[in-house]
C-alpha positions as YAML, in Angstrom:
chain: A
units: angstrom
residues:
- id: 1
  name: UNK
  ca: [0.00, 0.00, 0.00]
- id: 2
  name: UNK
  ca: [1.63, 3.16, -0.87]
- id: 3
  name: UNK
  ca: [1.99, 6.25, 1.26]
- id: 4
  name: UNK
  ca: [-1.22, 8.33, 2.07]
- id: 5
  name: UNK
  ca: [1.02, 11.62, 1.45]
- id: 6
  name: UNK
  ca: [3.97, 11.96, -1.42]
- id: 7
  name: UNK
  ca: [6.93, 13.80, -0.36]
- id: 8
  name: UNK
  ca: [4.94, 17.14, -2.14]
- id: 9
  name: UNK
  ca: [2.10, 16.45, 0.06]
- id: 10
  name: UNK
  ca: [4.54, 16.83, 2.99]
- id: 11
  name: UNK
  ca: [6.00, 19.90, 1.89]
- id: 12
  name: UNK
  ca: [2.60, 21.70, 1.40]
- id: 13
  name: UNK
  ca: [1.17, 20.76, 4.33]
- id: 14
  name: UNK
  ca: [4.59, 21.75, 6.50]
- id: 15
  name: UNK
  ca: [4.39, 24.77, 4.46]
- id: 16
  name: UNK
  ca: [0.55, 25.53, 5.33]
- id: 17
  name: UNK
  ca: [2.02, 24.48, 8.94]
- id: 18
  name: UNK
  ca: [4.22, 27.20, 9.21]
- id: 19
  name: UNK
  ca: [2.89, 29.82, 7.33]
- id: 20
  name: UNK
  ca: [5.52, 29.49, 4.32]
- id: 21
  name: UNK
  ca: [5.32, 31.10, 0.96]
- id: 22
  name: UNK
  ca: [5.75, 29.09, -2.37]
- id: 23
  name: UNK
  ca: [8.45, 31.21, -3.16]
- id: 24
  name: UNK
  ca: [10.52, 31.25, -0.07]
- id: 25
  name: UNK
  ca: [10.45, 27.73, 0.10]
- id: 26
  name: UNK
  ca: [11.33, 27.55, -3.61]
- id: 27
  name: UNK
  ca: [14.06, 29.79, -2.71]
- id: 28
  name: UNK
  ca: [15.43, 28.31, 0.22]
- id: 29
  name: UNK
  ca: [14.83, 24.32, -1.45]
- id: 30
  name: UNK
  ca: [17.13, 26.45, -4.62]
- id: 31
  name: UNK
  ca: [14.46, 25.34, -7.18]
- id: 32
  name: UNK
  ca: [11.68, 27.16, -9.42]
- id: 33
  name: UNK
  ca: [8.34, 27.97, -7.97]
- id: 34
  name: UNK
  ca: [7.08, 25.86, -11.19]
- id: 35
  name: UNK
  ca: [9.37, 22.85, -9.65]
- id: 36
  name: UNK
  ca: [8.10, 23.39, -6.48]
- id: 37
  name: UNK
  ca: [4.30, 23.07, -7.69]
- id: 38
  name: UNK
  ca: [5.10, 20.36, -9.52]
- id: 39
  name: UNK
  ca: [6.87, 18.35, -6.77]
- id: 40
  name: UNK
  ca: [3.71, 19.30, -4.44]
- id: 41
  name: UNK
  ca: [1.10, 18.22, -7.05]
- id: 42
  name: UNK
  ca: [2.84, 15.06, -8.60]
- id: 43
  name: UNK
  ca: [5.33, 14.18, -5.64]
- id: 44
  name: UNK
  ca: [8.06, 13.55, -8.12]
- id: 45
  name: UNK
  ca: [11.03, 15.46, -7.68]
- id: 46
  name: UNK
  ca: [13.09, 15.92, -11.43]
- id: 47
  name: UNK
  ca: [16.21, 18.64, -10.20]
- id: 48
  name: UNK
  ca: [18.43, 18.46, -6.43]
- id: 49
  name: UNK
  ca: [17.17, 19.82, -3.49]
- id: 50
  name: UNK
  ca: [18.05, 21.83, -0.64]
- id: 51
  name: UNK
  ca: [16.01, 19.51, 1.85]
- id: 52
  name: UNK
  ca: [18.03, 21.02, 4.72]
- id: 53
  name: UNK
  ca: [17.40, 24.34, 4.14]
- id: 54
  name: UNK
  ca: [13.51, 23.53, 3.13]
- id: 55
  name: UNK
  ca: [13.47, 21.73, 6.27]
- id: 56
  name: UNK
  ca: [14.29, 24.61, 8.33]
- id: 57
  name: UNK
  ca: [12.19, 27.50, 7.03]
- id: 58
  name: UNK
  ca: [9.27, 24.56, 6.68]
- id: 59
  name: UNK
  ca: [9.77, 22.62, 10.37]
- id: 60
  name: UNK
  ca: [10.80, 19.60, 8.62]
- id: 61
  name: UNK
  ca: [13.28, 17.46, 9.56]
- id: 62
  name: UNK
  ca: [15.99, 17.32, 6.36]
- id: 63
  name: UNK
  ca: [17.03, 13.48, 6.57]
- id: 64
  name: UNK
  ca: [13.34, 12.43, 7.02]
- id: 65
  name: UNK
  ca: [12.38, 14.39, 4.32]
- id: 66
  name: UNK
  ca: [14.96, 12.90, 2.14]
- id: 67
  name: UNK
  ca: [13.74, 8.98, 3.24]
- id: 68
  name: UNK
  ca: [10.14, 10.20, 1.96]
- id: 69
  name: UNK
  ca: [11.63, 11.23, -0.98]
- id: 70
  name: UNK
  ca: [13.80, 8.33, -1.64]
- id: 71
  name: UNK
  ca: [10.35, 6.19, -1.10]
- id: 72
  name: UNK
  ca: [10.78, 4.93, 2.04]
- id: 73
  name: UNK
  ca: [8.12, 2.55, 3.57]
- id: 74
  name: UNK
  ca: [6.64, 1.54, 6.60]
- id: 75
  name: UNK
  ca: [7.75, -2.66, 7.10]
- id: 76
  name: UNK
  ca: [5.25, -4.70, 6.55]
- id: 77
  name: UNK
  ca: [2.90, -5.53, 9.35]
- id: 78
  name: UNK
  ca: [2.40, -9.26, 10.07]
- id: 79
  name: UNK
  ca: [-1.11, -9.32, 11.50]
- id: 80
  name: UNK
  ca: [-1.24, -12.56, 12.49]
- id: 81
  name: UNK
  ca: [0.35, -10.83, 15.73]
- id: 82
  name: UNK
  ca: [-3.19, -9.88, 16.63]
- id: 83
  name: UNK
  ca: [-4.93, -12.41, 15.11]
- id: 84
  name: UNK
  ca: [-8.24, -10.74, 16.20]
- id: 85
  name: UNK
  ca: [-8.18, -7.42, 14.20]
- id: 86
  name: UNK
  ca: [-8.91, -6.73, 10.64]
- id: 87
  name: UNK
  ca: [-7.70, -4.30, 8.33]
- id: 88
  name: UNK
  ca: [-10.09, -3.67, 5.34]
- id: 89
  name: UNK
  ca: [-9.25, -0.40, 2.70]
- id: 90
  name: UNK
  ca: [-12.85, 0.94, 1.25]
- id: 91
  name: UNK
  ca: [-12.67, 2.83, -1.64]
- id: 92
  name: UNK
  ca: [-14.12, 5.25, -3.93]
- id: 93
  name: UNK
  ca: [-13.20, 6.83, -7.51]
- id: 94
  name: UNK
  ca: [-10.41, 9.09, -6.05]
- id: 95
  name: UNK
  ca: [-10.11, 7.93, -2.37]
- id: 96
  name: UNK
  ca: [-9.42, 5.21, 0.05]
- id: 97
  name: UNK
  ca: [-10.61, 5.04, 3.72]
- id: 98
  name: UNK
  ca: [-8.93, 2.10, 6.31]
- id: 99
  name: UNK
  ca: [-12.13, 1.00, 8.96]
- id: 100
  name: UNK
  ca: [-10.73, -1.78, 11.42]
- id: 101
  name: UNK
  ca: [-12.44, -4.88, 13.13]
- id: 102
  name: UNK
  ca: [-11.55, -6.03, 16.30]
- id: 103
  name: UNK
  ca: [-13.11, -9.54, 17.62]
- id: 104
  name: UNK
  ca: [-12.63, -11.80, 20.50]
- id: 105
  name: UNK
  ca: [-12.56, -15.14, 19.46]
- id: 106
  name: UNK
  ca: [-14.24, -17.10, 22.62]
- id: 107
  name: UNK
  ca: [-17.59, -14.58, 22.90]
- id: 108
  name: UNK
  ca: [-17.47, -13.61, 19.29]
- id: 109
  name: UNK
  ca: [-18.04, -10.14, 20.34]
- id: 110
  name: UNK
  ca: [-16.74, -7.66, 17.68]
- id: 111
  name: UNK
  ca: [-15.75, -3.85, 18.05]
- id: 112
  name: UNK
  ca: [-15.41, -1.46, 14.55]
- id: 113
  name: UNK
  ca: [-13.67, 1.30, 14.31]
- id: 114
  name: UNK
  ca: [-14.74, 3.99, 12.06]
- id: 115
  name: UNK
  ca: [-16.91, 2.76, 8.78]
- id: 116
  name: UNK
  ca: [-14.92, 3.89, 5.49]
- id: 117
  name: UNK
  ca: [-16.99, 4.28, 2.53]
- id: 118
  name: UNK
  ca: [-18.84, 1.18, 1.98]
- id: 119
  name: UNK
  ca: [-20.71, -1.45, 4.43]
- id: 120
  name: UNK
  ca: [-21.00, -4.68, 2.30]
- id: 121
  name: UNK
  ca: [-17.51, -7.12, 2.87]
- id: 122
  name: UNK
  ca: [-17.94, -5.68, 6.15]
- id: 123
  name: UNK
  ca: [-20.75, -6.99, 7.18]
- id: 124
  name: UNK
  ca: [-20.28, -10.19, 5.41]
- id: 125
  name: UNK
  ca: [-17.63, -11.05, 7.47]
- id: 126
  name: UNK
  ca: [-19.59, -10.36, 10.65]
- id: 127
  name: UNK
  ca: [-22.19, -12.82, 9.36]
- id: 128
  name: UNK
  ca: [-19.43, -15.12, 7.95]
- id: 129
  name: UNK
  ca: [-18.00, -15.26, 11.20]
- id: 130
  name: UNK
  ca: [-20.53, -15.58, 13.70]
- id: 131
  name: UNK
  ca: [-20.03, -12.47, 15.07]
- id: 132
  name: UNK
  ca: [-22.28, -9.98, 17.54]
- id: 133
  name: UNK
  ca: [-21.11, -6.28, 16.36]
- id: 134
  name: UNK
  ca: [-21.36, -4.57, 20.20]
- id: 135
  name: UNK
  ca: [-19.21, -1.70, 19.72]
- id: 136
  name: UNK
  ca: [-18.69, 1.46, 16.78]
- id: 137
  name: UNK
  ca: [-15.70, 3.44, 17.56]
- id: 138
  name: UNK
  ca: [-15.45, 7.03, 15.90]
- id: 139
  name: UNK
  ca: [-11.81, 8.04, 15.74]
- id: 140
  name: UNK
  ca: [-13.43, 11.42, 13.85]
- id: 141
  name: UNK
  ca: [-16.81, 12.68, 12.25]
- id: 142
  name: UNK
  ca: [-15.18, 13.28, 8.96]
- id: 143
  name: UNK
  ca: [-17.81, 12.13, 6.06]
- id: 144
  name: UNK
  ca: [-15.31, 9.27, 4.72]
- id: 145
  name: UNK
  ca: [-14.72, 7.80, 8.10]
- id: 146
  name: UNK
  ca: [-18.57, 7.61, 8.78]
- id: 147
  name: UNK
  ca: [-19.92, 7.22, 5.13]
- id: 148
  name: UNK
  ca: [-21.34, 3.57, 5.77]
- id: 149
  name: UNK
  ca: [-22.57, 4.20, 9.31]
- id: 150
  name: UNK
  ca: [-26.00, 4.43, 8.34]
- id: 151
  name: UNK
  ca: [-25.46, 0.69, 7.02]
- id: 152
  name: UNK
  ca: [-24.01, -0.84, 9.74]
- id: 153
  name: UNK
  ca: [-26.14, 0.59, 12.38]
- id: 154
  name: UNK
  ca: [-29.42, -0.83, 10.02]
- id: 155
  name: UNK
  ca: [-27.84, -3.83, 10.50]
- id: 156
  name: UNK
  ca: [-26.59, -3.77, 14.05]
- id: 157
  name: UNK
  ca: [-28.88, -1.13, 15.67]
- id: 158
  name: UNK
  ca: [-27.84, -2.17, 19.23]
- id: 159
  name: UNK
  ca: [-23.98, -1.56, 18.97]
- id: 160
  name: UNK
  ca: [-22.93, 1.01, 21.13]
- id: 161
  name: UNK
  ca: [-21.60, 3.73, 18.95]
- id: 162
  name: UNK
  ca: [-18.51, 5.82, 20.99]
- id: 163
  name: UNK
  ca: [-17.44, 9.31, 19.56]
- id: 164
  name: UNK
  ca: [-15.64, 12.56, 21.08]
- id: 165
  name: UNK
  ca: [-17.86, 14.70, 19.07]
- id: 166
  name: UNK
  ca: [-20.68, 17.04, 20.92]
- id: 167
  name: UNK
  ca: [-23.17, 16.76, 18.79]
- id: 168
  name: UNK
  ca: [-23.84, 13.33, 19.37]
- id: 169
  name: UNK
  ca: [-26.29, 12.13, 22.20]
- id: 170
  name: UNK
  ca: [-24.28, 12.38, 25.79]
- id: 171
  name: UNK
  ca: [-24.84, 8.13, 26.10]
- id: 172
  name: UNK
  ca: [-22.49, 8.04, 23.07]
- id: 173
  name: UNK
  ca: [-19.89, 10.10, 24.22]
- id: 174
  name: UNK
  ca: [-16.45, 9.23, 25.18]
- id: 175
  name: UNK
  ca: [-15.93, 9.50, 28.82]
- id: 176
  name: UNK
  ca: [-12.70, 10.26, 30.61]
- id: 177
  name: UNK
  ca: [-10.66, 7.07, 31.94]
- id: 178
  name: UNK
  ca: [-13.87, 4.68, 30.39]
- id: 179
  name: UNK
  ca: [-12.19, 1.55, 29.83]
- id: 180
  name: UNK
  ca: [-14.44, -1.22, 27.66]
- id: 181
  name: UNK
  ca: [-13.93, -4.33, 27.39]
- id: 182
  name: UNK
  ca: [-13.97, -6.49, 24.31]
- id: 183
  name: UNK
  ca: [-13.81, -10.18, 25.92]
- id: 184
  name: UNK
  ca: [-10.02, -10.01, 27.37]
- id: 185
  name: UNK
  ca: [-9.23, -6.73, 24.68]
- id: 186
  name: UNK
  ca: [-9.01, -3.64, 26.87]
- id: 187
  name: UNK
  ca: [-9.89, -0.55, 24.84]
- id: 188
  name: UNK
  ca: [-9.48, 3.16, 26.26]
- id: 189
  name: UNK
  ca: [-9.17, 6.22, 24.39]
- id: 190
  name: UNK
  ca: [-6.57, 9.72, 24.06]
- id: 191
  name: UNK
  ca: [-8.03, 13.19, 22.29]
- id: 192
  name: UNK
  ca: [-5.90, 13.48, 19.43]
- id: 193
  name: UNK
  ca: [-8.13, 16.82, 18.25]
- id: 194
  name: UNK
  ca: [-6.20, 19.21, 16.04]
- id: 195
  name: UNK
  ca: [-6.77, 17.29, 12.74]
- id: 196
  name: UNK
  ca: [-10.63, 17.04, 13.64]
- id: 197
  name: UNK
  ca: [-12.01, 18.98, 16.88]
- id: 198
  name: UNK
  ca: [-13.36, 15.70, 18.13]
- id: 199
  name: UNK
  ca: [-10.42, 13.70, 17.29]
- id: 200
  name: UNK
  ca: [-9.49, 10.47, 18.62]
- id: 201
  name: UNK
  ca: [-7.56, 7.83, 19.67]
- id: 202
  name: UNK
  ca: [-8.71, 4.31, 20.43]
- id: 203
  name: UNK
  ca: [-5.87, 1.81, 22.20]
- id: 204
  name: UNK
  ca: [-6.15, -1.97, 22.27]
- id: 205
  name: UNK
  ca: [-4.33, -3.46, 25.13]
- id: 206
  name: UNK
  ca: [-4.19, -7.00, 26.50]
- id: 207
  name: UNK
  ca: [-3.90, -8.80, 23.45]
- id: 208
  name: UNK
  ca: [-2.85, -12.61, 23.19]
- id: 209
  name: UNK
  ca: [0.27, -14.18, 23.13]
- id: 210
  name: UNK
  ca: [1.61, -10.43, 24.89]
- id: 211
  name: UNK
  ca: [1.26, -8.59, 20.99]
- id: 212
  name: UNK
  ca: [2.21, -5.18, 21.45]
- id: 213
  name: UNK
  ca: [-1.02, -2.78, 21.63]
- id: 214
  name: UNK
  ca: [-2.71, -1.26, 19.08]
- id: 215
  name: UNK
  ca: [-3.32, 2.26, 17.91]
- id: 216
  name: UNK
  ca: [-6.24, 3.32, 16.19]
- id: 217
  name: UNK
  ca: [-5.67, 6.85, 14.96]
- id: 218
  name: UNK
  ca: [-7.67, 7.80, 12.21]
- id: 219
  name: UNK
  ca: [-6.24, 11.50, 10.53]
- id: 220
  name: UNK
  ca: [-4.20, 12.34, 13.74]
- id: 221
  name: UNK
  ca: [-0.80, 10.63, 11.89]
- id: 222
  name: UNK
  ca: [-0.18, 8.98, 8.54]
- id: 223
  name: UNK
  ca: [3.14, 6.47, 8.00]
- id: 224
  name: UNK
  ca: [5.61, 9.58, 7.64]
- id: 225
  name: UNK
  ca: [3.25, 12.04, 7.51]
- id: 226
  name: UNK
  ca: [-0.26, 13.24, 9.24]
- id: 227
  name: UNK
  ca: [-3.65, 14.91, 8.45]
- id: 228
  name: UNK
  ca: [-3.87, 18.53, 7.90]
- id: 229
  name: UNK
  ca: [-4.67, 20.90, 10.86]
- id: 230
  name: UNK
  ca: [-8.38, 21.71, 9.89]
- id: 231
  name: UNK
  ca: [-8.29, 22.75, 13.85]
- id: 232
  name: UNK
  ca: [-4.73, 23.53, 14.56]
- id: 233
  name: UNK
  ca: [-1.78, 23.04, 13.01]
- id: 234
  name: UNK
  ca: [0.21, 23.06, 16.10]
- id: 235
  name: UNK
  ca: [-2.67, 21.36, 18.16]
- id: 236
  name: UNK
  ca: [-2.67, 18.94, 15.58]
- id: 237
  name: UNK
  ca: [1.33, 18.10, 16.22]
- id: 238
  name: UNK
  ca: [1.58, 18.74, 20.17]
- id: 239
  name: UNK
  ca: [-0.92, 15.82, 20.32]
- id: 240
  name: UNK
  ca: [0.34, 13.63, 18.11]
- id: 241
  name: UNK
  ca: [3.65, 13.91, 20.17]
- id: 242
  name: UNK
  ca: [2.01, 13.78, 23.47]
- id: 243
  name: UNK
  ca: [-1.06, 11.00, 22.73]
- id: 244
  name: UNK
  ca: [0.81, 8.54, 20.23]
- id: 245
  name: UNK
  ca: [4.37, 9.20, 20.00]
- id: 246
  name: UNK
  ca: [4.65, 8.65, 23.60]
- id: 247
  name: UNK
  ca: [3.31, 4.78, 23.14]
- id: 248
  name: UNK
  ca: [5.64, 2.26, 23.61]
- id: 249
  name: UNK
  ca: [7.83, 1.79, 20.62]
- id: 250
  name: UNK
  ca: [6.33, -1.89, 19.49]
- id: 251
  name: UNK
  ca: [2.88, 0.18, 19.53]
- id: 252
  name: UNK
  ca: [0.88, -0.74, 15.80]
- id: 253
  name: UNK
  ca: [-0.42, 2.10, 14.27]
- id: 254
  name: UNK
  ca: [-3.79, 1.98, 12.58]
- id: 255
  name: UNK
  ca: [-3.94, 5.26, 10.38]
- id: 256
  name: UNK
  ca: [-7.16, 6.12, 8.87]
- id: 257
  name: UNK
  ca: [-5.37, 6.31, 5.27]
- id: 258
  name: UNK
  ca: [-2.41, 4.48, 4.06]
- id: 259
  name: UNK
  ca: [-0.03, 1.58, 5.26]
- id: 260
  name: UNK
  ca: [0.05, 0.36, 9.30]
- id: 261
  name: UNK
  ca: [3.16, 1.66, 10.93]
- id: 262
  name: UNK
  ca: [4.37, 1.95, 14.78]
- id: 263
  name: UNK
  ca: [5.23, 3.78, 16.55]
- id: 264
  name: UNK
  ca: [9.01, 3.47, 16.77]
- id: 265
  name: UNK
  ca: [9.14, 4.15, 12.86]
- id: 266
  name: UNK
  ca: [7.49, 7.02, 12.96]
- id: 267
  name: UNK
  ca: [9.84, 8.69, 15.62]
- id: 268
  name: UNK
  ca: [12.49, 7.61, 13.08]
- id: 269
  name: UNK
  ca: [10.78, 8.05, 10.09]
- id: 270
  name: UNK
  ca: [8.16, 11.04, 10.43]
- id: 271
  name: UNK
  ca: [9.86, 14.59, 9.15]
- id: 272
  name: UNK
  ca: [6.90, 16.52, 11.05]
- id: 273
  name: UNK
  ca: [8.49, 15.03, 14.36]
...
């Protein structure tokens, strides 16, 4: 799976970030403006760069910034670690959304969180597998990340939906220190806003066999990148640091778009950290 954001998408959004001009990042990267918006639009990058000196006047970090560009990629993610969560990628004409399924295999109790697009393989597997859908986790209200929620809650009206956002009934609101339990799963949750204003993190501890935990994110962070500050730039960032960067290092990353990751590699990895 490739990269949610090119090494152009980076740049723009560090730009945006810090308030940076096309041309004085074009100046200090010692390329054209036209370069420059072509690098942004098409991420591919045809004359040298300056990434040190983009890096500073952008908040980059220059060596980062030069792995993105060199195509570096998360490692693979060997899921059979956590035998009991899913991964499936919904997708439209121009986008694609990650929604995650998390079951415990003695009660077949299942937890899903976020929607994506569509509802349909979804809910086959739930039916394929025996499963009792109890819990809908909302990382963020953001129309792809809820687009099939209207399906799934047809189908599974009594699931307990969970969300940080206030315009949501107060019985579906996240609660501080709420702990739920998903058979022996133990899921809690960090504001990540910034990205979204009722942004969210969900974390899976307790798994078998002592797998590390899991980190569902949706927009806060990408693999080497992260959403854009619709909120706050800098809200966005001082959470991400504080909320998911400060997870053990093993911690798997679920992003909302784009490849798994953890959280070591993105402390490596990352330029916007």
């Amino acid at each position: 799976m490739q990269l949610e954001d090119h090494v152009g998408d980076i740049i723009r959004k560090a730009r945006a970030m810090s308030g940076v001009s096309a041309a004085a990042a074009a100046a200090a990267a010692e390329i054209s403006e036209s370069d420059l918006a072509a690098i942004e639009t098409a991420g591919t990058i045809s004359s040298k760069i300056n990434f040190i000196a983009l890096g500073k006047i952008t908040g980059l970090h220059p060596q980062k910034l030069t792995a993105i560009a060199n195509d570096w990629q998360p490692s693979p993610k060997n899921l059979g670690l956590w035998r009991e969560l899913r991964m499936f990628t919904t997708r439209d004409d121009a986008l694609t959304v990650n929604c995650f399924l998390v079951c415990d295999g003695v009660t077949r109790t299942a937890a899903l969180f976020d929607t994506g697009l569509e509802a349909p393989l979804l809910l086959e597997t739930i039916a394929a597998e025996n499963l009792v859908l109890k819990h809908i986790f909302i990382t963020h209200s953001h129309w792809d990340h809820v687009e099939a929620l209207p399906q799934i809650r047809a189908a599974w009206p009594e699931a307990q939906l969970h969300s940080s956002s206030q315009k949501v009934p107060a019985s579906q609101r996240n609660r501080p220190d709420e702990i739920i339990h998903l058979g022996e799963r133990c899921i809690t949750h960090r504001e990540t806003p910034g990205h979204a204003e009722d942004g969210t993190t969900y974390l899976i501890s307790n798994w078998p066999q002592s797998a590390p935990p899991v980190a569902l994110v949706g927009d806060a962070i990408f693999a080497g990148s992260m959403g854009r500050g619709n909120q706050s730039w800098e809200l966005a960032r001082q959470k991400v640091r504080e909320q998911i960067l400060s997870l053990p290092p093993e911690t798997l990353i679920c992003p909302g778009h784009g490849p798994l990751t953890t959280v070591a590699e993105e402390i490596e990895f990352n330029p916007f950290f």
